[in-house]
Structures are given as structure tokens and as C-alpha cells.
N, C-alpha and C positions, 0 to 999 in steps of 0.2 A: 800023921795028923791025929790027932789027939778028939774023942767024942764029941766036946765043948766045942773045940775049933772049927769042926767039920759041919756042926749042927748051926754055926753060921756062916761057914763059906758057902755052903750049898744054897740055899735061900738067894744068897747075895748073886752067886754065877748063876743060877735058873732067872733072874729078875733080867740080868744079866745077858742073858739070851733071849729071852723072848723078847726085850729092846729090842735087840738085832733085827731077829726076825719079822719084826713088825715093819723095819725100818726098809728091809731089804724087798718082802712082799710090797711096798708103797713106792719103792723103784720101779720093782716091775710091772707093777701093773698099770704103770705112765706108758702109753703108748707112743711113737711120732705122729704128728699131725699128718694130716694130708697133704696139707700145701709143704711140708716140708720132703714128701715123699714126691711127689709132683717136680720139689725142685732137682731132685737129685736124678730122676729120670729124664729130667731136660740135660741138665751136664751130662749124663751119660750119651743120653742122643746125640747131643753136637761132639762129642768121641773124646770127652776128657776121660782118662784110665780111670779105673776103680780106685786107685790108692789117693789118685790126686783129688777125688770125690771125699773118700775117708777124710782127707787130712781139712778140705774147705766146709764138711759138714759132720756132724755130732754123730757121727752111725759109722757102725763096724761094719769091715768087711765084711762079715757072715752075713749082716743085716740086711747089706745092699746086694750081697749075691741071693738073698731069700726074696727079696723084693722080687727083682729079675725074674728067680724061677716063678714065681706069684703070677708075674705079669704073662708071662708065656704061658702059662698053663690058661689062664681066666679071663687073663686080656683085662684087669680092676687092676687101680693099685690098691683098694683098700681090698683087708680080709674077708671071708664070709662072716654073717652076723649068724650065729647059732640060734 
């Protein structure tokens, strides 16, 4: 890559990325609602599997086994507020 070329690729990939970044921090830091965690602890109670939860709502496995552990620990489904 040639001085000229590189002194506008880079610009262009850094803008490039920190798109992304902005894009991806704005995902995460959408939470699930309450009533949506609420509901998925009611299908769990009445004994539908974990995967058949996954597939009827928007939340990953890990999500709904961290819930769980949330709940057993604190007995909330919502997190602590720092």
C-alpha cells in the first residue's frame, strides 16, 4: 500500500469503526425489560425447558441461565442498581 493510499484508507477504516462501536455499545446497553423477564420466569415455572423458552423468547441461553442464577441468589429478577 502505497503512502497516498494508506493516508486515506485509514481515516476511512477508523470512521469505520468507531461506527461499529457506537452501534454495538447501543445494543448493549438495551437491557430486557421486566415484564419480559417476569415472563420467561412464568414459562419456566410451569416446567417448559430452557431451549423451548430460547426459541418462544428473544433471550439466550446464557441470559436465561444468569437470570436463574440472579433469582436464587437474591430472590429479584431485576439486577442491583449500583
Amino acid at each position: 500500500m502505497t503512502k497516498k493510499n494508506s493516508q486515506r484508507f485509514f481515516p476511512f477504516l477508523l470512521k469505520r469503526l468507531l461506527k461499529q462501536l457506537s452501534l454495538v455499545r447501543c445494543l448493549a446497553i438495551n437491557a430486557y425489560s421486566k415484564d419480559l423477564k417476569l415472563k420467561v420466569f412464568a414459562a419456566l415455572d410451569r416446567g417448559l425447558p430452557k431451549k423451548e423458552v430460547v426459541g418462544t423468547f428473544v433471550a439466550s441461553l446464557a441470559t436465561i441461565k444468569r437470570y436463574l442464577k440472579r433469582r436464587g441468589e437474591t430472590g429479584e429478577v431485576a439486577r442491583a442498581v449500583l
